[in-house]
C-alpha positions in Angstrom: 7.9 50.6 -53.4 4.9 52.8 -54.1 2.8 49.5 -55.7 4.3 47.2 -52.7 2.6 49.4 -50.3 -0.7 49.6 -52.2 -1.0 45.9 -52.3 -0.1 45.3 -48.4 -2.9 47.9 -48.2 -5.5 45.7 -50.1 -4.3 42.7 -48.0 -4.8 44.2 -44.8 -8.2 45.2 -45.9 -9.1 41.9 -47.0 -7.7 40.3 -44.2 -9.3 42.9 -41.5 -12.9 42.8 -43.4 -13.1 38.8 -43.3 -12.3 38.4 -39.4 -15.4 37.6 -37.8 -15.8 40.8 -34.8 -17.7 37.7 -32.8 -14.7 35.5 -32.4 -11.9 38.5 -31.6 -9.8 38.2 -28.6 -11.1 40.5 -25.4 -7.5 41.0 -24.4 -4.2 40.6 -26.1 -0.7 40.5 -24.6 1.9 41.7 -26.9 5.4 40.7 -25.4 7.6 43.6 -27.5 11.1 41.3 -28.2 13.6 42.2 -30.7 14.6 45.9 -30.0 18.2 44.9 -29.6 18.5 43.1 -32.7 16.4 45.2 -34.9 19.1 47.8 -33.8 21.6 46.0 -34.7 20.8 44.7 -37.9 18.7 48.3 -38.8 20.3 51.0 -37.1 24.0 50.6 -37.0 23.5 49.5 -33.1 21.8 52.7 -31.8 19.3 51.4 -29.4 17.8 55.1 -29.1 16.8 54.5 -32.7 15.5 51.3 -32.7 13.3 51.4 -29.0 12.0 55.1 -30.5 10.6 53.1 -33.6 9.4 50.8 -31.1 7.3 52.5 -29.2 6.1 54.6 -32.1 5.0 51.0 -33.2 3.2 50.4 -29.8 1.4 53.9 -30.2 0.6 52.4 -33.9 -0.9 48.8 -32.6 -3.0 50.8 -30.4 -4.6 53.1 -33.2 -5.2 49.0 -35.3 -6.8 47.5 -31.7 -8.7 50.4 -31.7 -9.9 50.1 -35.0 -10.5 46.6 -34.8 -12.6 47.1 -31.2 -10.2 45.0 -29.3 -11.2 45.4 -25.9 -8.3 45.3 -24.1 -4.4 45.4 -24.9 -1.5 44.2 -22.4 2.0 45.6 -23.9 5.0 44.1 -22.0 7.5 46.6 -22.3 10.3 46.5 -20.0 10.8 42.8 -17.4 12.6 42.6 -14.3 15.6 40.8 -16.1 15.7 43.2 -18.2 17.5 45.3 -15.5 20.6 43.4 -15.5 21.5 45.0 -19.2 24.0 47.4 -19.4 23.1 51.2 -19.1 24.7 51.7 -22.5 21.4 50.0 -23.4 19.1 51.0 -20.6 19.7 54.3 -20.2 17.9 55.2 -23.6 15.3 53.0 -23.3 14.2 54.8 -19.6 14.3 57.8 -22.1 12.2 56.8 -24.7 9.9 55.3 -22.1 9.2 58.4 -20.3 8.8 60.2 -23.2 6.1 57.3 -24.5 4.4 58.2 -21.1 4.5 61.7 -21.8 2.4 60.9 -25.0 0.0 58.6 -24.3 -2.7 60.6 -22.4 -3.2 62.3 -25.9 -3.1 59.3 -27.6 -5.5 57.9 -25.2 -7.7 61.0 -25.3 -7.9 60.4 -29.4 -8.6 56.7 -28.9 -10.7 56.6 -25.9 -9.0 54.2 -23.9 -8.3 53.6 -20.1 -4.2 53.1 -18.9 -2.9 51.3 -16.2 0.5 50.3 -15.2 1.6 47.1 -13.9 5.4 45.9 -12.5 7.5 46.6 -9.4 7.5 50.2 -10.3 9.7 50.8 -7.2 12.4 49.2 -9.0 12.4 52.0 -11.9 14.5 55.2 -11.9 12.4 58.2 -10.7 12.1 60.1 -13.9 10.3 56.8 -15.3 8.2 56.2 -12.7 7.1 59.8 -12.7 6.0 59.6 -16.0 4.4 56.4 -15.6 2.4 57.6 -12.3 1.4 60.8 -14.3 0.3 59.3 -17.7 -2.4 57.3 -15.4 -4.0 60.0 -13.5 -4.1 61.8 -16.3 -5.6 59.5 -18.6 -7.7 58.0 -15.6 -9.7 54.8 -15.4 -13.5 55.4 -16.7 -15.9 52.7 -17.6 -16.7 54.4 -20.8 -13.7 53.8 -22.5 -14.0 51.5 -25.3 -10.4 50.3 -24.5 -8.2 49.0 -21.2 -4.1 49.6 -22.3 -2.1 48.2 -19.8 1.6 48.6 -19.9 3.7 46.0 -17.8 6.7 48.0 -17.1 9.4 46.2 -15.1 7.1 43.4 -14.6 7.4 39.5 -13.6 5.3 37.2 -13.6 6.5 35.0 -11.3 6.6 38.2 -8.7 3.3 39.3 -9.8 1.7 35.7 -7.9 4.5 36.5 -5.1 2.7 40.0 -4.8 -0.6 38.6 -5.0 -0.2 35.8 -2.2 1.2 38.9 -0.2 -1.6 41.1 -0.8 -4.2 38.2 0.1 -2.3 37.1 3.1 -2.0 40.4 4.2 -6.3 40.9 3.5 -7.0 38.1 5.1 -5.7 39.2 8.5 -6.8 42.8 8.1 -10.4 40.7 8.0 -9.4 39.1 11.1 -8.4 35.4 10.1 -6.2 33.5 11.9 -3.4 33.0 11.3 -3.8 28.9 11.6 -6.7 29.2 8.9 -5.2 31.2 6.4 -4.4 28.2 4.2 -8.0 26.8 3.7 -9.3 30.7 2.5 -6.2 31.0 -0.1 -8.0 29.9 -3.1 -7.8 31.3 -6.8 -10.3 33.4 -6.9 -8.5 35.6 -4.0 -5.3 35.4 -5.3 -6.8 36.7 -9.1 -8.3 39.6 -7.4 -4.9 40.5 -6.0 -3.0 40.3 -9.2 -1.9 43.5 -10.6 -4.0 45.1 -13.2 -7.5 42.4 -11.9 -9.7 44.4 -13.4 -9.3 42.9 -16.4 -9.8 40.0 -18.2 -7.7 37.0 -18.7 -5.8 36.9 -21.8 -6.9 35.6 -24.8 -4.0 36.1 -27.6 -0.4 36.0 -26.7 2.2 37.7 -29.6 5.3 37.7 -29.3 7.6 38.8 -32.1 11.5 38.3 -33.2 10.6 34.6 -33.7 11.4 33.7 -30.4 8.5 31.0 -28.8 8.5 31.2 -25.2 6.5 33.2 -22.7 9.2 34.4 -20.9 7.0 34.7 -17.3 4.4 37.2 -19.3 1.1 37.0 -17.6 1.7 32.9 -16.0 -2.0 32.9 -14.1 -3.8 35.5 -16.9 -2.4 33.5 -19.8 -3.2 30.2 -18.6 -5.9 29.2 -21.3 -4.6 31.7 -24.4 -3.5 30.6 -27.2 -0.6 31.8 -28.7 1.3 33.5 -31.9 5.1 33.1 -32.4 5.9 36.2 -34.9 9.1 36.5 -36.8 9.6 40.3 -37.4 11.8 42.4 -34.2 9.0 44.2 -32.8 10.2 47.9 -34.1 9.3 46.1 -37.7 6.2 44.4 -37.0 3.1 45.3 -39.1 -0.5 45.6 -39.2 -0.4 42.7 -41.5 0.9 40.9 -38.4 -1.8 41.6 -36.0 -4.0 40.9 -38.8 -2.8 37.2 -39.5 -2.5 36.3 -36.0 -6.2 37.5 -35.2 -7.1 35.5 -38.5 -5.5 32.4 -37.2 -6.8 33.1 -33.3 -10.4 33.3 -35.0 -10.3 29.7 -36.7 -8.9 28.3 -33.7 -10.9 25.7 -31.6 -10.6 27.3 -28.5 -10.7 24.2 -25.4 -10.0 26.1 -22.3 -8.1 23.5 -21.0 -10.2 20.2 -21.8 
């Protein structure tokens, strides 16, 4: 064990010391899939087990985009369809959640990085959202953070356009346009200022893990030029070596942007 840790140590320093820093992905999205069956292949089905390994792992991929000088890092934690699961499985993931967000502003303090949440937060139960609304004013937005951590917590993509359509609409006649002209001034820029976390910038890398290849509605207007990694490990076993062979294979890519 001792000698199979060494070498995966000497791998992931090879692997991190030949990425190019030049060619590194501004913003990652990391769609966390697999708690369930990690738990119950690895932990005789107790989800508290597996989702607190989880976001341990989360708190870990920080410290390695960090490390690497990612510049920003979007961690899909909790969707709106994930709602419809039984409490017997949500119930201790709202637990381990606000007890993530109870961490992170000293996590962020350590790191230097920025936090922002992004979802229909109205939709969680109130100790969650409590902790969620407290772990950003306390960590705060500042542009001298060498990091942007965004945490899409009960988020949808496809309501994330709704929102933003609603929130444009809604500027547009604040500004005093009519309501006959509001279709020509809809445009994309308006709608991608309007989108939740806008601030930052489009996704680059999308990785999801537990082998499943599908976006799932993660990020549908941020995502629309990333490329992709499909990952096989549950996300409470996914490893530096990972991160480190999908940012390899992101920094050999040709990237098109569409053409």
């Amino acid at each position: 064990m001792a000698l199979r840790r060494t070498a995966y140590r000497y791998y992931e320093h090879r692997l991190a010391n030949a990425l190019p820093a030049e060619n590194l992905p501004r913003h990652i999205g990391v769609i966390l899939d697999g708690h369930r069956r990690f738990a119950r292949e690895e932990t005789d089905g107790e989800y508290r087990a597996s989702y607190e390994i989880g976001m341990a792992k989360l708190e870990e991929l920080l410290e390695w985009c960090s490390e690497l000088g990612i510049k920003a890092v979007t961690a899909w934690v909790l969707s709106t369809e994930n709602l419809r699961r039984p409490a017997n499985e949500l119930d201790p993931y709202f637990d381990v959640l606000t007890e993530l967000f109870q961490r992170l502003p000293k996590l962020a303090e350590r790191l230097n990085f920025s936090l922002s949440v992004s979802g229909s937060l109205d939709l969680l139960p109130p100790r969650l959202l409590l902790a969620a609304k407290r772990a950003v004013d306390q960590v705060g937005q500042t542009s001298a953070s060498s990091m942007d951590v965004n945490i899409a917590l009960c988020y949808g993509g496809r309501q994330e356009v709704v929102d933003a359509c609603r929130s444009l609409v809604a500027d547009l006649l604040a500004e005093g346009v009519e309501p006959a002209d509001l279709a020509e001034k809809i445009d994309a820029g308006g709608l991608a200022r309007n989108l939740y976390a806008a601030d930052l910038p489009d996704i680059d890398l999308v990785i999801r893990t537990s082998g499943e290849a599908r976006l799932s509605g993660f990020l549908l207007w941020q995502s629309a030029f990333a490329e992709f990694a499909f990952v096989d490990p549950y996300w409470p076993a996914f490893r530096k070596v990972d991160l480190l062979r999908a940012l390899r294979d992101f920094t050999r890519r040709e990237r098109r942007f569409g053409a």
